[in-house]
Each structure stands twice: as structure tokens, then as C-alpha cells.
Biopython code that builds the backbone (N, CA, C, O; Angstrom):
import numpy as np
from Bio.PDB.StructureBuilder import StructureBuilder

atoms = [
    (1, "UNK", "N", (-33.885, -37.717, 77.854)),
    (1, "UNK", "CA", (-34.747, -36.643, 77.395)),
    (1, "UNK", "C", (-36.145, -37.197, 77.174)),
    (1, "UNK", "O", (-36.332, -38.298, 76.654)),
    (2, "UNK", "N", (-37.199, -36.329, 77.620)),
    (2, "UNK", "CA", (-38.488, -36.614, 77.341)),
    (2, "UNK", "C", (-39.215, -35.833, 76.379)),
    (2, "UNK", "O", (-38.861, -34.658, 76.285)),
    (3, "UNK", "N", (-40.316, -36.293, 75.518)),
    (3, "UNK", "CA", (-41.037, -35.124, 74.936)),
    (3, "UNK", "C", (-41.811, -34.657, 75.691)),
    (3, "UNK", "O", (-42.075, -35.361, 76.665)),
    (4, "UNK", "N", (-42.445, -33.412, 75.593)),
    (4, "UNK", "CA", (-43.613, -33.450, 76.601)),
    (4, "UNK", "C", (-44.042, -32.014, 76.228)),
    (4, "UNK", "O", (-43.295, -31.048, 76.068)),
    (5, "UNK", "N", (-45.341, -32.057, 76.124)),
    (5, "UNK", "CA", (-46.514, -30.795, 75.947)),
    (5, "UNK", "C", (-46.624, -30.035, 77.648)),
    (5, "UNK", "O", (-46.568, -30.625, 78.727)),
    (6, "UNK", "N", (-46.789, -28.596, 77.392)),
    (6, "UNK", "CA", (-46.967, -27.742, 78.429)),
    (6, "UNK", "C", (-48.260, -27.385, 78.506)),
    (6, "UNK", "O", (-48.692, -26.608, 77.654)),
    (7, "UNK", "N", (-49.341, -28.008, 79.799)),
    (7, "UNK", "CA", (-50.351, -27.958, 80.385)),
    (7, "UNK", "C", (-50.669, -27.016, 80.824)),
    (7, "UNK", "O", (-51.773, -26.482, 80.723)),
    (8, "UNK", "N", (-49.337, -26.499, 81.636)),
    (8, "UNK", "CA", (-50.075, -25.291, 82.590)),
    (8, "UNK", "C", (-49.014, -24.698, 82.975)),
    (8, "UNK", "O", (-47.871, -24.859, 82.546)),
    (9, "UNK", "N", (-49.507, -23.769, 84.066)),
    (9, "UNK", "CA", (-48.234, -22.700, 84.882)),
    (9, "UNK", "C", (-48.818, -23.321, 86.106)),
    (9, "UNK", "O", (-49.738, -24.070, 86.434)),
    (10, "UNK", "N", (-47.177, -22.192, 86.958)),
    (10, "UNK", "CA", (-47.304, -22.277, 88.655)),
    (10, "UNK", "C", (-46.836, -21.366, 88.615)),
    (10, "UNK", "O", (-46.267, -20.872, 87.642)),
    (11, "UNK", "N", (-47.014, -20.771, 90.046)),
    (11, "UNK", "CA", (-46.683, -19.912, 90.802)),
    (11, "UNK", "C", (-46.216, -20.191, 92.136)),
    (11, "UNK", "O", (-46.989, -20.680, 92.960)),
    (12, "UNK", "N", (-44.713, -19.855, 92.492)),
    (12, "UNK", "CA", (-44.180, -20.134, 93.742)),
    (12, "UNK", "C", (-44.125, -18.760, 94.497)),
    (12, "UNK", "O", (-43.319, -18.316, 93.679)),
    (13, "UNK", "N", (-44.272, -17.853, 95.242)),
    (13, "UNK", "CA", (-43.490, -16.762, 95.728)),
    (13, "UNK", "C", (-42.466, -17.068, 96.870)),
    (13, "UNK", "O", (-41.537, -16.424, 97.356)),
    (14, "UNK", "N", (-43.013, -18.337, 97.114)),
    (14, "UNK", "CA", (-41.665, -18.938, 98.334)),
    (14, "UNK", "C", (-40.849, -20.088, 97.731)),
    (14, "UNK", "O", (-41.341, -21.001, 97.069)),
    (15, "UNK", "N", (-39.798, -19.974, 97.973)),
    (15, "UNK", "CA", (-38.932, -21.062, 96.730)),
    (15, "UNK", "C", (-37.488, -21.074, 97.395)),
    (15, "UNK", "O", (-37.086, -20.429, 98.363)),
    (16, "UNK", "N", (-36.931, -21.848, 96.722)),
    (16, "UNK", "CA", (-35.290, -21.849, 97.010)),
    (16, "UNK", "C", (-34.772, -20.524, 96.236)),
    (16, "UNK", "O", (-34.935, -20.222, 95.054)),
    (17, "UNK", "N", (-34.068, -19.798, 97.311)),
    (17, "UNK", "CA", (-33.172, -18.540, 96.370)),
    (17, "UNK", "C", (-32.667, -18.459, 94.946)),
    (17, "UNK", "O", (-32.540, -17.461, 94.237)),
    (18, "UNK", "N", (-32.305, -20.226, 94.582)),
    (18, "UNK", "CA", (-31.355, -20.422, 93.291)),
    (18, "UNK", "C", (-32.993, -20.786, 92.194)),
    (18, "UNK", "O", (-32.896, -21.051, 90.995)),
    (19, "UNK", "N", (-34.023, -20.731, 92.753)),
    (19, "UNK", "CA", (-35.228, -20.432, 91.486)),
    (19, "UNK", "C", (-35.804, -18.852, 91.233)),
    (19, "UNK", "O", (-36.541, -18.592, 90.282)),
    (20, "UNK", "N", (-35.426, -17.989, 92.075)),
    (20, "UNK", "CA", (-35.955, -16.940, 92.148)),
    (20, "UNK", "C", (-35.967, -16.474, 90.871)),
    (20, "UNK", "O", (-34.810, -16.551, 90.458)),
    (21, "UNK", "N", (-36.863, -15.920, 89.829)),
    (21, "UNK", "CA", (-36.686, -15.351, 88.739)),
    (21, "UNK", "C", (-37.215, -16.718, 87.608)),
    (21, "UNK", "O", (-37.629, -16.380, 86.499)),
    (22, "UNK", "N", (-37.189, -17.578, 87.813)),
    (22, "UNK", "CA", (-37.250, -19.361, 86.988)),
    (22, "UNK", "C", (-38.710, -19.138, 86.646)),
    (22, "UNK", "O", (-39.392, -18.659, 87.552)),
    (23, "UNK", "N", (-39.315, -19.410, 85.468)),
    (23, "UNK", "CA", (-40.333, -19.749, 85.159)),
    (23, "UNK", "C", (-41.010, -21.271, 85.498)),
    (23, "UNK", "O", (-40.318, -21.986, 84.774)),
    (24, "UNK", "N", (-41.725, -21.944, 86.011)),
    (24, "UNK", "CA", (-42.364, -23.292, 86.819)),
    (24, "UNK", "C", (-43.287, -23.144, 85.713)),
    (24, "UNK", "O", (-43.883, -22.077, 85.562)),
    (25, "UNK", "N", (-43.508, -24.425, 84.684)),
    (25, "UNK", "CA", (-44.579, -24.701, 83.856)),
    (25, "UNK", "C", (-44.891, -26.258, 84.245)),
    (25, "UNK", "O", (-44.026, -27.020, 84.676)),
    (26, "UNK", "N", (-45.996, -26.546, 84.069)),
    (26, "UNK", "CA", (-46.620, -28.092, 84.448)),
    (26, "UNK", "C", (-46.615, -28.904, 82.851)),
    (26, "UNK", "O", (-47.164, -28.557, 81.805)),
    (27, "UNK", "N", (-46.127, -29.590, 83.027)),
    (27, "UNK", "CA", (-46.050, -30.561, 81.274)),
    (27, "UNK", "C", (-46.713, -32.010, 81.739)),
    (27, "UNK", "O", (-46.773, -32.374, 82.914)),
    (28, "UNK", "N", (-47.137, -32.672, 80.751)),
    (28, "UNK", "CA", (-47.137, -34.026, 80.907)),
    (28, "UNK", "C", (-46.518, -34.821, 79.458)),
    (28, "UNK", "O", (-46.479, -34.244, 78.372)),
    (29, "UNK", "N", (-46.139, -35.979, 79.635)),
    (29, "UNK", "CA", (-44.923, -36.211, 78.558)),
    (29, "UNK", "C", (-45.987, -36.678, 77.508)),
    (29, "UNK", "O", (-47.082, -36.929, 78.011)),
    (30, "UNK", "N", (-45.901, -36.834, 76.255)),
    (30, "UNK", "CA", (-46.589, -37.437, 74.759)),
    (30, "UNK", "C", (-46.317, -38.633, 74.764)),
    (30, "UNK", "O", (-45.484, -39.130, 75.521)),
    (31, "UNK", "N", (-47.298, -39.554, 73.519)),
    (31, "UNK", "CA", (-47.033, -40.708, 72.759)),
    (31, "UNK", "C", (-46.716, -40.260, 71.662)),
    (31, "UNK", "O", (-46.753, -39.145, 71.140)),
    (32, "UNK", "N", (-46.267, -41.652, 71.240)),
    (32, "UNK", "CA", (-45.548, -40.977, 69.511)),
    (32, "UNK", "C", (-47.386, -40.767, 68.477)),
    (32, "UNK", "O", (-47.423, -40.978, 67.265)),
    (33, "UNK", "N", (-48.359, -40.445, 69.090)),
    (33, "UNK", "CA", (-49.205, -40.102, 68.541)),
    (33, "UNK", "C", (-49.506, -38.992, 69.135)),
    (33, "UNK", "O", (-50.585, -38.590, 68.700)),
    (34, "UNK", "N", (-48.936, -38.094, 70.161)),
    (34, "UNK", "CA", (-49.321, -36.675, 70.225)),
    (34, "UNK", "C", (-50.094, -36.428, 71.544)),
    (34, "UNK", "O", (-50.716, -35.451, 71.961)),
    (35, "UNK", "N", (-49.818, -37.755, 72.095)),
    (35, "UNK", "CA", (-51.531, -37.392, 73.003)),
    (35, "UNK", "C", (-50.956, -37.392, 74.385)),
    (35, "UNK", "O", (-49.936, -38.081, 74.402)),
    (36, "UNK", "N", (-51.301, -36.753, 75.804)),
    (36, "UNK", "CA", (-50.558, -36.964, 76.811)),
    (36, "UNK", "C", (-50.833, -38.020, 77.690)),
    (36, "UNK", "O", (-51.951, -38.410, 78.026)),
    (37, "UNK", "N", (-49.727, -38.465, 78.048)),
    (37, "UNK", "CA", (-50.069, -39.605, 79.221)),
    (37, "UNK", "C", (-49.075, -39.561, 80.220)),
    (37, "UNK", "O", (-47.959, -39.103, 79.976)),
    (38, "UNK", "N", (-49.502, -40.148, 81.694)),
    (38, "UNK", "CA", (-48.726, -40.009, 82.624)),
    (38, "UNK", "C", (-49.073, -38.759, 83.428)),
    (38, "UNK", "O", (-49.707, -37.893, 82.825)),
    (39, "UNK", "N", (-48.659, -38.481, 85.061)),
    (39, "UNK", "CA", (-48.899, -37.339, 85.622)),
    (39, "UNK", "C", (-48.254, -36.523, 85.364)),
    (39, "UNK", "O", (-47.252, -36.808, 84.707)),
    (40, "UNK", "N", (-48.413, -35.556, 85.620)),
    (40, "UNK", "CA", (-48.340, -34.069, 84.994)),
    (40, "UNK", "C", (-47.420, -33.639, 86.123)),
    (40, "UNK", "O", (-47.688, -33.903, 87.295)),
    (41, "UNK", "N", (-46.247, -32.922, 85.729)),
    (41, "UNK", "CA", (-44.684, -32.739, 86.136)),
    (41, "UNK", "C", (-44.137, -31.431, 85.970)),
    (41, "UNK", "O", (-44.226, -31.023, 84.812)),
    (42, "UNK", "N", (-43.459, -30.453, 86.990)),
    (42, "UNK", "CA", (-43.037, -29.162, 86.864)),
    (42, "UNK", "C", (-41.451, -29.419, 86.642)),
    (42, "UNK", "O", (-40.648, -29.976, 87.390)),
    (43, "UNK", "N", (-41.239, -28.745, 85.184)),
    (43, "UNK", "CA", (-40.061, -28.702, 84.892)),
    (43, "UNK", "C", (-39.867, -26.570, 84.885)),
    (43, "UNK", "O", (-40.676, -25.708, 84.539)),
    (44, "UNK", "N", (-38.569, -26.468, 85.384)),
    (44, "UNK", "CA", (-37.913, -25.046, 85.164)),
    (44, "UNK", "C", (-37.509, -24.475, 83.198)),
    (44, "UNK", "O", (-36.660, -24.996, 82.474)),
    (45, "UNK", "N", (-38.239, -23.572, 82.915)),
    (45, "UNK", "CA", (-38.213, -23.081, 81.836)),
    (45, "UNK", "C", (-36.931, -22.235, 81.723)),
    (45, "UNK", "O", (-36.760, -21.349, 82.560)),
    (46, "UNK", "N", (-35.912, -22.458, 80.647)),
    (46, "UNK", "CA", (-35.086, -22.247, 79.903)),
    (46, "UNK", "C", (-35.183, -20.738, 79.248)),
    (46, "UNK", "O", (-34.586, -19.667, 79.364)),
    (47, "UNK", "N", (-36.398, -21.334, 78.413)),
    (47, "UNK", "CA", (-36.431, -20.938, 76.760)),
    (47, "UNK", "C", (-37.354, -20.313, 76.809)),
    (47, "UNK", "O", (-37.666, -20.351, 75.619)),
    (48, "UNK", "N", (-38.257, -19.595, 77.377)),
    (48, "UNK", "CA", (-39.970, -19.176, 77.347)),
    (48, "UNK", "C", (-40.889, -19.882, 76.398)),
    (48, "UNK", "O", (-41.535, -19.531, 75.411)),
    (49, "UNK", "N", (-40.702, -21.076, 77.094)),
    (49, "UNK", "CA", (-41.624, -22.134, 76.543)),
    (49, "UNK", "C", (-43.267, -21.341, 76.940)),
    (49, "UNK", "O", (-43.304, -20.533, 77.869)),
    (50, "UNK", "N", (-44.423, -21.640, 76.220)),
    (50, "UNK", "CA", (-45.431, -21.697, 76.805)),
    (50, "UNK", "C", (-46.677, -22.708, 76.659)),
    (50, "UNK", "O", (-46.479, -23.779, 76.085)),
    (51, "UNK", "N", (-47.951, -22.400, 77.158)),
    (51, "UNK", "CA", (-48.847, -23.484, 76.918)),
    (51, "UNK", "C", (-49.015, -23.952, 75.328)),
    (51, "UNK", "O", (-49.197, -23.266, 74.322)),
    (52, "UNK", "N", (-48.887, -25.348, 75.494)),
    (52, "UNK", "CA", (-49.283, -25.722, 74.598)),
    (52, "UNK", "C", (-48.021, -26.089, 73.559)),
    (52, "UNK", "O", (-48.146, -26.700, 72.498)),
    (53, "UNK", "N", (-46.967, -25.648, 74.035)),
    (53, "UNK", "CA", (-46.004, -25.899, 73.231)),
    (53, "UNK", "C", (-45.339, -27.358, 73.628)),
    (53, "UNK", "O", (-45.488, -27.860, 74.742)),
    (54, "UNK", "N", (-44.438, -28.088, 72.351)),
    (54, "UNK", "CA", (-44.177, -29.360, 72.610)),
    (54, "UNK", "C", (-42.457, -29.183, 73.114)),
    (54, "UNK", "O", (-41.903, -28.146, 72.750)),
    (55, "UNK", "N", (-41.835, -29.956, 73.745)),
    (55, "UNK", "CA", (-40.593, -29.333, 74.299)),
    (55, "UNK", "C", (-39.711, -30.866, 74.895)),
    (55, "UNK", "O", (-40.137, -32.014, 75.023)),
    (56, "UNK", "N", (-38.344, -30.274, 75.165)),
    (56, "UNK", "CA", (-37.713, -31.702, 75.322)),
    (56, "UNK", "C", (-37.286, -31.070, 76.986)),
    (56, "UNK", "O", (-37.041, -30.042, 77.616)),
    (57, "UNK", "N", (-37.380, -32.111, 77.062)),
    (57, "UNK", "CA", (-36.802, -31.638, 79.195)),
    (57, "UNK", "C", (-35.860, -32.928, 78.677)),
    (57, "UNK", "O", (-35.819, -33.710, 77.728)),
    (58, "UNK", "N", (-34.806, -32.514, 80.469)),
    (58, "UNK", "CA", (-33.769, -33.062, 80.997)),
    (58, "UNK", "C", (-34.047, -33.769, 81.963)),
    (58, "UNK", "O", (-35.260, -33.565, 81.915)),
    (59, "UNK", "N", (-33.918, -34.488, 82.873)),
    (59, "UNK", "CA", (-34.328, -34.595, 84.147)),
    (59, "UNK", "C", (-32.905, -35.165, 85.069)),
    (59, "UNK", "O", (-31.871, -35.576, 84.542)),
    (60, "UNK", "N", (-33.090, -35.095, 86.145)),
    (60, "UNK", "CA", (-32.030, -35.599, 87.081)),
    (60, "UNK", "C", (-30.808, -35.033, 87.269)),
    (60, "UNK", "O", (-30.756, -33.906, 86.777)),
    (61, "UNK", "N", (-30.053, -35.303, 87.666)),
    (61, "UNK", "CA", (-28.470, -34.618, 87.231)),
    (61, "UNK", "C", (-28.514, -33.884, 85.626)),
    (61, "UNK", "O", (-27.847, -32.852, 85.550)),
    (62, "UNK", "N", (-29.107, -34.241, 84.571)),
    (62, "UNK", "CA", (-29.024, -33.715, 83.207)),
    (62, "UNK", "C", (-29.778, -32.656, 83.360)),
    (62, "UNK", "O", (-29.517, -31.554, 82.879)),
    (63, "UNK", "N", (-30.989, -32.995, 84.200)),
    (63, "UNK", "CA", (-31.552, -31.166, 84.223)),
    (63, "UNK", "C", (-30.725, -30.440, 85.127)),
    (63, "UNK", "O", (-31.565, -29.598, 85.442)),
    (64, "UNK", "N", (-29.841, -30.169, 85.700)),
    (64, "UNK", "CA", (-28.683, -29.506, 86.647)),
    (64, "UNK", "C", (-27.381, -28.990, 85.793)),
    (64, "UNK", "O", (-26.451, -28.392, 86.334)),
    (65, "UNK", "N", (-27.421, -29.243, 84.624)),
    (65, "UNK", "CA", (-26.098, -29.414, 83.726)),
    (65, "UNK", "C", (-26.498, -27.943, 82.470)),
    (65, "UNK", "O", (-25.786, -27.762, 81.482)),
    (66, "UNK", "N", (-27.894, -26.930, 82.832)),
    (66, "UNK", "CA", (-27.836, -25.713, 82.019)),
    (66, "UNK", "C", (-26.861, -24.501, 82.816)),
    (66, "UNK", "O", (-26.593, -24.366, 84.009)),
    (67, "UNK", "N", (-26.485, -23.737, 81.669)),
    (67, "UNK", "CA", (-25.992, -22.731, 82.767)),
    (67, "UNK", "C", (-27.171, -21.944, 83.816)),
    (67, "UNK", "O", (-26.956, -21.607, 84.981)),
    (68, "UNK", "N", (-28.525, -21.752, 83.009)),
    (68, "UNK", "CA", (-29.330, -21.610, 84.907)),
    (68, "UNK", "C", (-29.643, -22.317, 85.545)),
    (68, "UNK", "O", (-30.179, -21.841, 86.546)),
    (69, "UNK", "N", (-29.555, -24.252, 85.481)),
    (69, "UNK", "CA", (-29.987, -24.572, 86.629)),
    (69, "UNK", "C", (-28.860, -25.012, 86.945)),
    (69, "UNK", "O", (-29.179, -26.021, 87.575)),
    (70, "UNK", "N", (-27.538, -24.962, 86.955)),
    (70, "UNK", "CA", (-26.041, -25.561, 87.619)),
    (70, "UNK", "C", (-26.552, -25.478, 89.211)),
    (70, "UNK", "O", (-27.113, -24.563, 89.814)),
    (71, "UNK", "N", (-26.231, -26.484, 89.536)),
    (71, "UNK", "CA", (-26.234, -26.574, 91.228)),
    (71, "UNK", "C", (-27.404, -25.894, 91.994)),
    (71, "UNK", "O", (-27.354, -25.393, 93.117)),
    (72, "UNK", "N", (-28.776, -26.005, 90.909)),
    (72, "UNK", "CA", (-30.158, -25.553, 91.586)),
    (72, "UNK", "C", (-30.414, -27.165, 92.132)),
    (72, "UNK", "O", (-29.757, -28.200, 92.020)),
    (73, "UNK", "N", (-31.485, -26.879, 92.665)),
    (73, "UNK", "CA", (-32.261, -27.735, 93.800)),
    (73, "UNK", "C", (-33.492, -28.230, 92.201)),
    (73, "UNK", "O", (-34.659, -27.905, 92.417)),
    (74, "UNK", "N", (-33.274, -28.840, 90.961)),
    (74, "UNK", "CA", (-33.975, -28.812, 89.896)),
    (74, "UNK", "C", (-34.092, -30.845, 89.725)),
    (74, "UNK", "O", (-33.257, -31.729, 89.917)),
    (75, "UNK", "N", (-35.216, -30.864, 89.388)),
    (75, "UNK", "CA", (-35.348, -32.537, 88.888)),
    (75, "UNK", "C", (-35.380, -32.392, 87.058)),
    (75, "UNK", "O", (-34.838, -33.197, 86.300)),
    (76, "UNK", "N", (-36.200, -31.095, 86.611)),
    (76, "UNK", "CA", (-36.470, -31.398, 84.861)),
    (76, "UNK", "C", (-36.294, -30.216, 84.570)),
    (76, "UNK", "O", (-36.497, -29.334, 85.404)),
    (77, "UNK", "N", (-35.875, -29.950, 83.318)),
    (77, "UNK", "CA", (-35.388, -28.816, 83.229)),
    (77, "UNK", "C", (-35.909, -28.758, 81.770)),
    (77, "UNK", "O", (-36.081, -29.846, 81.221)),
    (78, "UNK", "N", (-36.259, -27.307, 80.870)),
    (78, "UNK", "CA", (-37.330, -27.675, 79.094)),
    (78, "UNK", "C", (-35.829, -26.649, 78.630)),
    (78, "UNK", "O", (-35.452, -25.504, 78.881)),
    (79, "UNK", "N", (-35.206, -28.023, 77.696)),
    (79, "UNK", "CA", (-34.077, -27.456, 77.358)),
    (79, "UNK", "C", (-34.191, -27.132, 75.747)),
    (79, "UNK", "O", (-33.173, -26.732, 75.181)),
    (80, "UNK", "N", (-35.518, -27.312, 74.930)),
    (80, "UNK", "CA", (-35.541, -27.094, 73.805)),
    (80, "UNK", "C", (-36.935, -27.207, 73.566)),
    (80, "UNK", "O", (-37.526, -28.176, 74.044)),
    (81, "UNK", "N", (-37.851, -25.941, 72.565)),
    (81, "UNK", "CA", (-39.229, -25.999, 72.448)),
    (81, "UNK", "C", (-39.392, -26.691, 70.716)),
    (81, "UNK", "O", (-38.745, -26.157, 69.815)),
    (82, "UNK", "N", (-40.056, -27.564, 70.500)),
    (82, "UNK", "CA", (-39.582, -28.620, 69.520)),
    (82, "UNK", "C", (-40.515, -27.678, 68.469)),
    (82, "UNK", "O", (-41.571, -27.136, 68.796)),
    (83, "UNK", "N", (-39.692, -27.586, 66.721)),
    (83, "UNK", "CA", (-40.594, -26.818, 66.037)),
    (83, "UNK", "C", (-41.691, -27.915, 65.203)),
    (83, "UNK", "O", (-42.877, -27.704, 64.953)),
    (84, "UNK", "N", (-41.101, -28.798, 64.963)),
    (84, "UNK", "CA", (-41.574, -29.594, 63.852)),
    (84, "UNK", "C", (-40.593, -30.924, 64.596)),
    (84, "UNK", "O", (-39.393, -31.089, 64.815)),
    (85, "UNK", "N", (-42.268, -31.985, 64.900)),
    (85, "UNK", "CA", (-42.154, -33.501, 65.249)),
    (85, "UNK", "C", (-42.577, -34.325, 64.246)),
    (85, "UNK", "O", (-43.706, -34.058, 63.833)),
    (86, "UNK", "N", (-41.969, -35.328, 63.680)),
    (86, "UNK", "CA", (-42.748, -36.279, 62.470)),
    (86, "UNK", "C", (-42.042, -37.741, 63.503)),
    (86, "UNK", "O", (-41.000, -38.149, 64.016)),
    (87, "UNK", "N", (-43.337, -38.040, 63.331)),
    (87, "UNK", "CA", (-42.793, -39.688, 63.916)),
    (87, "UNK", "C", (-43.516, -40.464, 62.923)),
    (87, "UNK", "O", (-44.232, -39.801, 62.173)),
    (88, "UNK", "N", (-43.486, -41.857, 62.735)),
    (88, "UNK", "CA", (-42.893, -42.649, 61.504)),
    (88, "UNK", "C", (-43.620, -41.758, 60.425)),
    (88, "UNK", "O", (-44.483, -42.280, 59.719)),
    (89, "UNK", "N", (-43.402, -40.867, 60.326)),
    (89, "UNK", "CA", (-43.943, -40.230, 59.010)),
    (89, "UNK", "C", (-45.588, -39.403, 59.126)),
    (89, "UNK", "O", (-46.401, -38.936, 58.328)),
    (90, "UNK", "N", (-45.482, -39.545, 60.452)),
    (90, "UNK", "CA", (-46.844, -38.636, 60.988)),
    (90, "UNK", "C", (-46.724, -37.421, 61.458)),
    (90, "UNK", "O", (-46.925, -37.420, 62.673)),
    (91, "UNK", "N", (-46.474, -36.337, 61.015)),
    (91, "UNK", "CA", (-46.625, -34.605, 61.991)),
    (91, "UNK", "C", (-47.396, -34.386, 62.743)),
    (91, "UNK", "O", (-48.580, -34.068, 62.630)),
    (92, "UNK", "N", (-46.451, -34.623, 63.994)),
    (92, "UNK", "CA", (-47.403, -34.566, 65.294)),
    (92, "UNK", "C", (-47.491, -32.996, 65.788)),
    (92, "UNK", "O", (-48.415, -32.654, 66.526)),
    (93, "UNK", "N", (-46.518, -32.083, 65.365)),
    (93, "UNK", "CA", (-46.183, -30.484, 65.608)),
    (93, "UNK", "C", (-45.094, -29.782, 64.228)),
    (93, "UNK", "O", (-43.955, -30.108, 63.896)),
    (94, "UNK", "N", (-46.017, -28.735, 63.675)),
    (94, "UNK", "CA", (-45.594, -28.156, 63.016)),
    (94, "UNK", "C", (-45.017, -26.608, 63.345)),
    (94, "UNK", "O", (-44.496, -25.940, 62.452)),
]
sb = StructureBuilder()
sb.init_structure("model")
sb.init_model(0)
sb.init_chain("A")
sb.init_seg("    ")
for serial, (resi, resn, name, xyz) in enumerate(atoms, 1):
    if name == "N":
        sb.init_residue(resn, " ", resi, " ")
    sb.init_atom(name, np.array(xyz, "f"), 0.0, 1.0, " ", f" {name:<3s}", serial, name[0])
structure = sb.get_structure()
């Protein structure tokens, strides 16, 4: 599992049949200080995550293992929108 803040949206109208209906948001993953690093990655929305929200993805076979992405064509999947993060005692999301 990764943490990771939601950057942005996409839009597919051509896609694999088993995304049709899937929300595509662009995240890039956090430091335990809040801040993003690394390239920026489309995981399939769950939960109606949106911008700006902090969230835990799956990736690999583990993002394939929700009941909507079972046996999708999926690499990351935002299987939980995080309410409240404290890392060593710092609130990074309330």
C-alpha cells in the first residue's frame, strides 16, 4: 500500500470494456512530511476519492483483488480516502 495525494483527473472515452464507468484520477505518492514526490500515477477510484484528497492505493495483483477491479486490466487501485494522518506525532491530514 502507498499513501498518495490526488493531483488530478483523466478522461478515457476509449478504454477496456471492464473500466467502462471507473473513475481514472492522477495521484503522486507523499513523504511522511506531506509533500509529493515521484511521478504522478493513474490509479482506478473505488470510493469517490477527489482532488486533493490523501488516499491508500493497492497496486499489482492487490489492486485486482476489489470487487470492481477483479480480473480488470488495473495496476493501482484507491482503496481507502485517509481521514486523519499523524506521523511521528505530526498531522499531516485532518
Amino acid at each position: 500500500m502507498l499513501i498518495s495525494k490526488v493531483i488530478g483527473t483523466t478522461v478515457s472515452t476509449i478504454k477496456d470494456e471492464q473500466l467502462t464507468g471507473r473513475k481514472l484520477l492522477i495521484l503522486r505518492q507523499i513523504d511522511e512530511s506531506g509533500e509529493p514526490f515521484g511521478k504522478p500515477y493513474v490509479a482506478v477510484d473505488t470510493l469517490d476519492a477527489g482532488v486533493g484528497d490523501l488516499v491508500l492505493t493497492a497496486h499489482g495483483s492487490g489492486g485486482r483483488q476489489t470487487a470492481i477491479t477483479k480480473n480488470s486490466p488495473v495496476d493501482a487501485v484507491i482503496m481507502a480516502v485517509i481521514d486523519h494522518l499523524n506521523i511521528e506525532g505530526k498531522t499531516i491530514q485532518r
